[in-house]
N, C-alpha and C positions, 0 to 999 in steps of 0.2 A: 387370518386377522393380521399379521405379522406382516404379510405385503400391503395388504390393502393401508396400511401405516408406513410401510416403505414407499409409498407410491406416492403419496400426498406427502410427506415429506420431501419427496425428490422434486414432485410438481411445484409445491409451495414458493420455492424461491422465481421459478420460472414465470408464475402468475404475480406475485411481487412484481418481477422488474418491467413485464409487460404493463402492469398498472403504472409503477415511473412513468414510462415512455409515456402512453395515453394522457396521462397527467402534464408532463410537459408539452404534448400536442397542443393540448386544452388551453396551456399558459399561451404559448406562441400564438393559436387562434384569437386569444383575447388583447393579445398585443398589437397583432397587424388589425384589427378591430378597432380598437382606442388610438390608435396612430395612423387611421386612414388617411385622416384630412392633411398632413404630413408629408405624406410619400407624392412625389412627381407620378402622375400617370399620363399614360396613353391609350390610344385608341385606334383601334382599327374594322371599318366598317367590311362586313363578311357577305356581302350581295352574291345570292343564288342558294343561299339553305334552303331559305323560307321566304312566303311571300308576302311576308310581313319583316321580314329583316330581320340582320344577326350582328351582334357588333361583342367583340374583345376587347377587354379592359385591362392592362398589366398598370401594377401598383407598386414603384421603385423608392430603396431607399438608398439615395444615389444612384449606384450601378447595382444592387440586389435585387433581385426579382420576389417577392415578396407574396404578391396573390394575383392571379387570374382571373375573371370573372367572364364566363362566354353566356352569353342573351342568345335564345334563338327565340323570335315572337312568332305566333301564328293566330290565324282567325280562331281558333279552338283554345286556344292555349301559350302556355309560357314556358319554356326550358333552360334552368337555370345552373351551370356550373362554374362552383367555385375550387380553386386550385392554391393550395395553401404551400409555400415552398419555408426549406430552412439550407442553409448551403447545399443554395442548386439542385436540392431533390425536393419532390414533392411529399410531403410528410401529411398532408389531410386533404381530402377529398368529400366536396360540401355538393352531391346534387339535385336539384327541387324540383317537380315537374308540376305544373300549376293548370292544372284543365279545368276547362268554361262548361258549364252548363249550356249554352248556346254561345254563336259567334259573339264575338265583341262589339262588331258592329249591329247587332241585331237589337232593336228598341229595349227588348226584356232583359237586355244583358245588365248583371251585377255583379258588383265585387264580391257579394257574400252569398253567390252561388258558385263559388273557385275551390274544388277542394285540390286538396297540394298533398304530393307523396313525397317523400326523402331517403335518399340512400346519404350513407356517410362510410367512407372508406380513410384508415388509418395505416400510414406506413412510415417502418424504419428502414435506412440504407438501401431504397430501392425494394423492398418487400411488403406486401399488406400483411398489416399483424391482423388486424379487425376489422370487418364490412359488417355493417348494419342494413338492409335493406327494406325495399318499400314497408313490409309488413313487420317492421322495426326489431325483427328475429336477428339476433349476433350469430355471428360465423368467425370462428377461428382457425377452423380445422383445414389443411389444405388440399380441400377435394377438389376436382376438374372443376366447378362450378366458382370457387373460390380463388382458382390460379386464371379462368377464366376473366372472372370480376376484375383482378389484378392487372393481366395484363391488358385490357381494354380502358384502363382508368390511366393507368400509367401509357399505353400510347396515343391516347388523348392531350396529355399534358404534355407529353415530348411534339404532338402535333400542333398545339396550343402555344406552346414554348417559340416554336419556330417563328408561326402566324406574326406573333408580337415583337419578336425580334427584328426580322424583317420590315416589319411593320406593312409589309402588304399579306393578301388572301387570293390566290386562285384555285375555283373551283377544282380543277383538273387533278393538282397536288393533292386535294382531301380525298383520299379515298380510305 
């Protein structure tokens, strides 16, 4: 009884400061939100994803990079990631995958036949504290699956990062 009471008190503070962080995520999230129409963006058109097209959106406040937003459209479907930064790291990661019940162009196609999944990935100083994925299960623990999730969120934005920098896209560099 006497650990199982040392353990949660030792854990307690550690789950505390992890809530901060999330909690300030959340603020930041709702600040580049409320201050979109604000920030200078750009655009750069991503030809050769998809055959429906792909375009990047960075959202500056001044010289800050602030959010991301990569569009990949297809006849099926919509792929949606957003890139949430706080000095120059990426601190939330927003992704939607929007699938059609039939093409878009196809007569029967409607809006309220799209259902939409979501992963949501949270990180401090370069490390994901918390992924949520499609089946909105939380993961904290850092098993291969989770360092996995990590580092493909994180060299997306560093790939992302570049794209809008640049301001140009060739296919050849995405790999």
């Amino acid at each position: 009884m006497f650990r199982i009471i040392l353990l949660l008190l030792i854990g307690a503070p550690a789950m505390a400061q992890t809530d901060s962080v999330l909690e300030h995520i959340r603020e930041q999230y709702q600040t580049v939100n409320t201050q979109i129409g604000q920030y200078r963006k750009t655009e750069v058109n991503m030809e050769g994803i998809s055959t429906e097209g792909a375009v990047l959106e960075g959202y500056y406040a001044g010289d800050t990079l602030k959010l991301l937003v990569h569009d990949i459209f297809g006849e099926m479907g919509h792929k949606r990631l957003e890139v949430y930064y706080e000095a120059e790291k990426p601190v939330f990661c927003y992704r939607r995958v929007y699938t059609y019940a039939v093409p878009m162009y196809d007569s029967a196609f409607a809006n309220t036949q799209v259902t939409v999944s979501e992963n949501r990935a949270y990180f401090k100083d370069g490390k994901m504290i918390r992924w949520i994925d499609d089946k909105n299960k939380t993961f904290q623990q850092r098993n291969s699956l989770f360092v996995k999730t990590e580092k493909d969120y994180l060299k997306t934005a560093v790939d992302l990062r570049k794209v809008i920098k640049t301001g140009r896209y060739d296919q050849r560099d995405w790999q």
